[in-house]
C-alpha positions in Angstrom: -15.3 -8.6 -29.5 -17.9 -8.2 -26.7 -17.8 -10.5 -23.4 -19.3 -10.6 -20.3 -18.5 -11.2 -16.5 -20.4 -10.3 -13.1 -17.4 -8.3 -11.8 -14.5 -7.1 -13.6 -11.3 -5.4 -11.3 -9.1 -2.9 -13.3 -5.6 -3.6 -11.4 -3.7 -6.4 -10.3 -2.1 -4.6 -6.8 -2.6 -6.0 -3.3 -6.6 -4.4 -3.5 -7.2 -6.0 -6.8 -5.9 -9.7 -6.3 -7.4 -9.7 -2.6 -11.3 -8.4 -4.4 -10.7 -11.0 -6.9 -10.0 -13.3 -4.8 -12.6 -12.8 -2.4 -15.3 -12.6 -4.7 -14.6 -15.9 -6.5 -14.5 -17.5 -3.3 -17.6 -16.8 -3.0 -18.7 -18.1 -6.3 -19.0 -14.8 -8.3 -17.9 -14.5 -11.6 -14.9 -12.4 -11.7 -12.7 -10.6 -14.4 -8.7 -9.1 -13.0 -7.3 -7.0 -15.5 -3.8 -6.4 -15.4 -2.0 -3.6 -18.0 1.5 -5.5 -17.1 2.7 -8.6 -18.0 4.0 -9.6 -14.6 4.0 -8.5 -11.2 7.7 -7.8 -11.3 8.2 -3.5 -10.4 10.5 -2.5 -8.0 10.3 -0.1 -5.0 6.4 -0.7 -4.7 4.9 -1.1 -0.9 6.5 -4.3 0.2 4.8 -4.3 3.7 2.5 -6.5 5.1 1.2 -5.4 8.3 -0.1 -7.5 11.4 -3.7 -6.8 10.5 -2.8 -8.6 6.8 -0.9 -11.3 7.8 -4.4 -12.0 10.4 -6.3 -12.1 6.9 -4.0 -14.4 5.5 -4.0 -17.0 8.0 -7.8 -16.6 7.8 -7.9 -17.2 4.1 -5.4 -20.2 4.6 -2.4 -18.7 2.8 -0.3 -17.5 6.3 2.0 -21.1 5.8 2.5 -20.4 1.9 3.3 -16.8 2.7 5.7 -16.9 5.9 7.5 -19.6 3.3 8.5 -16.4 0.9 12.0 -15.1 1.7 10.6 -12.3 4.1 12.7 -9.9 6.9 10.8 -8.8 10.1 10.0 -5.6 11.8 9.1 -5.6 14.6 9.4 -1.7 16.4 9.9 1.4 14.9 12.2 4.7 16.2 13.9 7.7 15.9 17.5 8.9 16.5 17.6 11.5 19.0 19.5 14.6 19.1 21.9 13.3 21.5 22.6 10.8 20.0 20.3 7.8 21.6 17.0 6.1 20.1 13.5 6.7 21.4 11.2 3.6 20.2 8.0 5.0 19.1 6.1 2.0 17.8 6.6 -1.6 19.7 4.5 -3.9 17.7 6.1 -7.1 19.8 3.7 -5.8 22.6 0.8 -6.4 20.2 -1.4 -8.9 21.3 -2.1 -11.0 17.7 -0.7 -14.3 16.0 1.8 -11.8 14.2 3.4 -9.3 15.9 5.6 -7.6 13.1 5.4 -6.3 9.7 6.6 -8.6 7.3 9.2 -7.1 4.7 8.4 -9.1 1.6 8.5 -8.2 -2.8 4.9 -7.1 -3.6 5.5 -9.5 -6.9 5.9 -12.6 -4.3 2.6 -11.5 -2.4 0.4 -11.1 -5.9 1.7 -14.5 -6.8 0.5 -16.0 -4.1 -2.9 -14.0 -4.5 -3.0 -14.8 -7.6 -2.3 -18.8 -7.5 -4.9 -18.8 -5.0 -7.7 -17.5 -6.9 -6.8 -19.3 -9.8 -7.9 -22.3 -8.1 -11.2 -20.7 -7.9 -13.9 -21.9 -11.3 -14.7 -18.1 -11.3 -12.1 -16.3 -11.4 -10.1 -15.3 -14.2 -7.1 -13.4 -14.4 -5.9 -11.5 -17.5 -2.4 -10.0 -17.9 -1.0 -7.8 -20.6 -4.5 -6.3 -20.7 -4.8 -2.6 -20.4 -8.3 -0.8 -19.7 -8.6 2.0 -22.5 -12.2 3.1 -21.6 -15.8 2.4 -19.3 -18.8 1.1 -21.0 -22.0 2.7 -20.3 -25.4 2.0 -20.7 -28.5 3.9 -19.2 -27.0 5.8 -17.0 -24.6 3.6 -15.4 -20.9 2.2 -16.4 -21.6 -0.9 -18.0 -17.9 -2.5 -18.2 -15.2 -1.8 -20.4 -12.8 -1.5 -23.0 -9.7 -2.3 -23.0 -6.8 -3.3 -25.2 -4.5 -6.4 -25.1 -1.6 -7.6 -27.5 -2.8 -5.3 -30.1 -6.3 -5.7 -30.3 -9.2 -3.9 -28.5 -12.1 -5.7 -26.9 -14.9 -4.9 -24.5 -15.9 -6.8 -21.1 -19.5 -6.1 -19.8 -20.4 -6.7 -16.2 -22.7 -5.7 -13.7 -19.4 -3.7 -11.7 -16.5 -2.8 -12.1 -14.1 -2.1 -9.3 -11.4 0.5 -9.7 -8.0 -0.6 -8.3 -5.9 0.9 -10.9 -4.0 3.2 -8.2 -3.6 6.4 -7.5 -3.6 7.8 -11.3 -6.7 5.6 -11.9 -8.1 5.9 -15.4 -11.3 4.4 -14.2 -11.9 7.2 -12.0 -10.8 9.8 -13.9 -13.3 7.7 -16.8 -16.1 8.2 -14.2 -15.5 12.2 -13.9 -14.6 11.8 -9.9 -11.9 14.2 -8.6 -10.5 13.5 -5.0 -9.2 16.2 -2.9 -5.6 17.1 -2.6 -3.9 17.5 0.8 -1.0 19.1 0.9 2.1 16.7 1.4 5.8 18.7 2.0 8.4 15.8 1.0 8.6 13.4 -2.0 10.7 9.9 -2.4 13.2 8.9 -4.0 13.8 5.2 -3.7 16.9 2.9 -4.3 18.4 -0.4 -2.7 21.8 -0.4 -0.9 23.4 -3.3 0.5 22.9 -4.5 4.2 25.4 -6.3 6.6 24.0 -9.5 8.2 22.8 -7.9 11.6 22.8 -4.4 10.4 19.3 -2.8 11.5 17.7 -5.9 12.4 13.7 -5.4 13.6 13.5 -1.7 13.1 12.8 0.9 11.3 14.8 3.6 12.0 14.3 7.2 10.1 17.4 9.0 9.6 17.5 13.1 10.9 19.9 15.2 10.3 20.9 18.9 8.8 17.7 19.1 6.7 18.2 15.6 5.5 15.3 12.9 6.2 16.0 9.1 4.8 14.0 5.7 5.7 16.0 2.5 5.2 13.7 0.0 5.3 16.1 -3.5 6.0 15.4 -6.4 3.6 17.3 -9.9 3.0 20.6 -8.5 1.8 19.9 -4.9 1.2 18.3 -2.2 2.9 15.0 -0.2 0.8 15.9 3.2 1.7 13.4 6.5 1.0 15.4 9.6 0.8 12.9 12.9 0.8 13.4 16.0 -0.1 10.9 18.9 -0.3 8.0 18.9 -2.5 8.8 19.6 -6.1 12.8 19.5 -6.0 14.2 17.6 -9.1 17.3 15.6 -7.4 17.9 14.6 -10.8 19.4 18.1 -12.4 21.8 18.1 -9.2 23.5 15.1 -10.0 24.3 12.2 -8.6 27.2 13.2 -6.5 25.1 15.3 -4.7 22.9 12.9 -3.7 25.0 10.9 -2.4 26.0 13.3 -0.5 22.8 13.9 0.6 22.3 10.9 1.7 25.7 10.2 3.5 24.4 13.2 5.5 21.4 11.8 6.9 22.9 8.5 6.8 26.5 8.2 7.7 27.5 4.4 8.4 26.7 4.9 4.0 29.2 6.3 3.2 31.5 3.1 2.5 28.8 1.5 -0.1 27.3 4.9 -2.1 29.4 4.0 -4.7 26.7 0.8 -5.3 24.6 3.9 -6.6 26.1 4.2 -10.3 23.7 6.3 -12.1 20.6 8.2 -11.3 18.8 5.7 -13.1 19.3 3.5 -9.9 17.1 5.9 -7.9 13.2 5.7 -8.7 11.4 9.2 -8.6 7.6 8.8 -6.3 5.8 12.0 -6.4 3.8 11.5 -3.3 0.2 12.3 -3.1 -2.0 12.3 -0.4 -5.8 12.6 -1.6 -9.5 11.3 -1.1 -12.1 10.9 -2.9 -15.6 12.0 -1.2 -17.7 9.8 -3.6 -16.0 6.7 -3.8 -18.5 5.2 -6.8 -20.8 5.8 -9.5 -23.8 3.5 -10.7 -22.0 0.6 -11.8 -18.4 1.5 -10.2 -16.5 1.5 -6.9 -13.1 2.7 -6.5 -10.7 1.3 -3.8 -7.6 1.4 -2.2 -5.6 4.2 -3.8 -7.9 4.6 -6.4 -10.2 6.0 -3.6 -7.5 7.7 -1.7 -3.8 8.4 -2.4 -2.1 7.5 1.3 1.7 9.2 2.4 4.8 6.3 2.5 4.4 7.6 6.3 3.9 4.4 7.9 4.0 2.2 5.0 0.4 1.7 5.3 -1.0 1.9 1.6 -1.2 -1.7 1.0 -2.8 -2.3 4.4 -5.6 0.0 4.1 -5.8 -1.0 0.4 -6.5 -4.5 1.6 -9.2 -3.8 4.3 -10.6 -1.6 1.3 -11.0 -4.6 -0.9 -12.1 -7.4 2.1 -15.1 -4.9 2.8 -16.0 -4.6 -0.9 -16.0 -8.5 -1.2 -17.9 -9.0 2.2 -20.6 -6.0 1.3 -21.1 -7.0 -2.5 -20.6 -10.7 -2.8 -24.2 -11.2 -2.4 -26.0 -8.6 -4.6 -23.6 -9.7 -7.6 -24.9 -13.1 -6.8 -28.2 -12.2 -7.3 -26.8 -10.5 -10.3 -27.1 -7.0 -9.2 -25.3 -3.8 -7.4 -27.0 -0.5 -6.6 -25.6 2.4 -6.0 -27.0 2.2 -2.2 -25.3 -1.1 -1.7 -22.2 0.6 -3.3 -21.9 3.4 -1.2 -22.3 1.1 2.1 -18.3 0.0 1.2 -17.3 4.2 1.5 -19.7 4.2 5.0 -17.4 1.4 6.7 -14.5 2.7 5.5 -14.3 6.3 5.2 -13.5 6.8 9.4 -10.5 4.4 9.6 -8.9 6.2 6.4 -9.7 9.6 7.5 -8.2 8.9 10.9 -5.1 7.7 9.6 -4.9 10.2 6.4 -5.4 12.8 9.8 -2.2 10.9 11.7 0.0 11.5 8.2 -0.7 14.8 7.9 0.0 15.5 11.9 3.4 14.1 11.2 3.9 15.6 7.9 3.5 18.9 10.0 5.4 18.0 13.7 8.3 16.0 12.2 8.7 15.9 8.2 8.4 19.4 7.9 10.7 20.8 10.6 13.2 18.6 10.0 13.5 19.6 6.3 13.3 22.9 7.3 16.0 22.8 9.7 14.4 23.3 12.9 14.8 20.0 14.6 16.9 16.6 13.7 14.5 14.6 15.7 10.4 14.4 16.7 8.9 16.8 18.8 11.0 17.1 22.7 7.4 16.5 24.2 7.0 12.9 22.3 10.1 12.2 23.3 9.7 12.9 27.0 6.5 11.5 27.2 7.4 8.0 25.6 10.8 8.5 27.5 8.9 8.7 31.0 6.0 5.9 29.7 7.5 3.4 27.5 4.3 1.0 27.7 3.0 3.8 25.3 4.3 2.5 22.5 2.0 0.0 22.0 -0.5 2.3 21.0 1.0 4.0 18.0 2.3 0.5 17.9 -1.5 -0.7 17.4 -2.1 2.0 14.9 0.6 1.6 12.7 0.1 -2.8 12.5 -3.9 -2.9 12.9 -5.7 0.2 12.2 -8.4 1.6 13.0 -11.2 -1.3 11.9 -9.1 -4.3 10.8 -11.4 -6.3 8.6 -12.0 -9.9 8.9 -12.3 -12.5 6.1 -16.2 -13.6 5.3 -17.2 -16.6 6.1 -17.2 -17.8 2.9 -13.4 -17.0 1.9 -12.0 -19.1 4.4 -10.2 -22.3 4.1 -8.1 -24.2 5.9 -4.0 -23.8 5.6 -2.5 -24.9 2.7 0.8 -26.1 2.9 3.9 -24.2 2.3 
């Protein structure tokens, strides 16, 4: 069976829902496929940034969103090696309607996303459907195949956006290889409960005897990244070990490791950091971590995902109108966004090399002595890596026609 659509998306992340919903908005006919049948996986980026939750209120979904059950960061830090805590990031010095990062289930935020857009005559969205293939005709991807509840089918259109992540089978359809940078730690991600005021508003990495370990706090429990070098399998060590492991970086632990019963409780993220240097071919775009694999440093995959897929929308909205993308108009998207992930790609790998690094290997149980003096001796500083971390580099701005007035909660 052969069908048709102006624009189909290959993904149903935070890049995919916001194209979609962007695009129908502005009256384009648009296809989401989705390979799962719900938006329901655990230990995916939950963070919504400043610069996001801007967008939202733009697209009049900030009431409905703030309504989700949602905890609130609002400055980041690190322990220091005597003992105190040197704020690095102050995002309540930010000057914008939302000065935090909101903590929230990525399956909540898709929902909402994806309620919006259904709203929208346009827009369709298709779960349980898996792209299998790309379509091409002439010289240029025409759509594609793809399989759902058993039987295959193909879906023409005049683009097809690739947000199927950072193992994207559309790009890898397309033949386009990004670049790997190298990245010294991967994650290992479980859930741990929280008491009520434990680790309220900040992020705190934990340091200590080669040991690094994030806990993100959340309603109840705490999200917590534990990193270990580069290729070493945690797995054949046991769990008792990493417990152990854990308990080291992480003391005030050691009374609730037992909520860890298995290793199964522990999800596995081989972290890649990567970019593409074409980000399309005639006929497809790749966004978001389909363009370029970001670090967990920061938490800002789904941020620069997002801007990814608001300057797709903005760029393309009229030439599918017109029923129509070139490759020209394609490669505008890569021109306004190449500098702001570049710069912050750059910032990950700086702190892959001054703090990750070192402390796995030993050297230090904290950032750099000059960071800490400087921030120490100026601590207004802090709202610039403060800015960096919440609004990037080029925050990007609904389009005219995507905004709406706030619907109620």
């Amino acid at each position: 069976m052969t069908e048709r659509t102006s624009c189909v998306v290959v993904g149903g992340g935070p890049a995919g829902m916001v194209t979609g919903l962007l695009l129908a908005r502005a009256g384009v006919e648009v296809t989401v496929l989705e390979k799962h049948p719900d938006f329901l996986r655990d230990f995916r980026g939950d963070t919504v940034h400043p610069s996001t939750l801007t967008l939202l209120d733009e697209l009049g979904l900030g009431e409905k969103f703030h309504a989700l059950p949602h905890s609130e960061v609002t400055a980041a830090g690190f322990p220091t090696e005597d003992g105190g805590m040197m704020k690095l990031a102050d995002l309540s010095r930010l000057d914008v309607p939302h000065p935090y990062i909101a903590m929230v289930p990525q399956w909540d935020f898709l929902d909402l996303l994806a309620e919006s857009a259904m709203k929208e005559p346009t827009f369709t969205l298709r779960m349980s459907t898996e792209m299998t293939g790309l379509l091409r005709e002439r010289g240029r991807v025409a759509g594609v195949r793809y399989r759902s509840g058993g039987t295959d089918g193909e879906l023409r259109a005049d683009l097809v956006i690739a947000a199927d992540g950072r193992w994207s089978l559309a790009r890898r359809e397309a033949a386009l290889e990004p670049k790997e940078y190298d990245c010294p730690f991967d994650a290992w991600w479980f859930r741990i409960s929280r008491g009520e005021n434990e680790g309220d508003g900040m992020l705190t990495p934990r340091m200590r005897n080669r040991r690094f370990a994030v806990p993100l706090p959340r309603q109840g429990y705490f999200q917590v990244a534990y990193l270990s070098p580069k290729g070493e399998d945690l797995r054949a060590q046991g769990l008792e070990a990493f417990r152990e492991n854990v308990v080291e970086a992480c003391p005030e632990f050691a009374d609730r490791m037992d909520e860890l019963a298995t290793m199964d409780d522990v999800k596995f993220l081989d972290v890649r950091l990567n970019r593409l240097h074409t980000w399309h071919r005639e006929g497809l775009l790749c966004i978001g971590d389909a363009a370029h694999a970001m670090s967990p440093v920061g938490g800002v995959g789904i941020n620069l995902a997002v801007q990814d897929a608001v300057a797709a929308a903005t760029l393309l909205a009229d030439p599918l109108r017109r029923g129509g993308v070139t490759g020209a108009e394609l490669a505008k998207v890569r021109s306004r966004r190449l500098l702001p992930t570049m710069l912050v790609q750059g910032l990950q790998r700086l702190l892959h090399r001054t703090v990750m690094r070192p402390v796995m290997a030993g050297k230090r149980n904290g950032p750099p002595p000059a960071m800490i003096a400087l921030l120490g001796r100026f601590p207004r500083l802090t709202v610039i890596p403060a800015r960096l971390l919440g609004i990037g580099f080029r925050p990007e701005h609904a389009p005219g026609f995507a905004r709406r007035a706030q619907e109620p909660a």
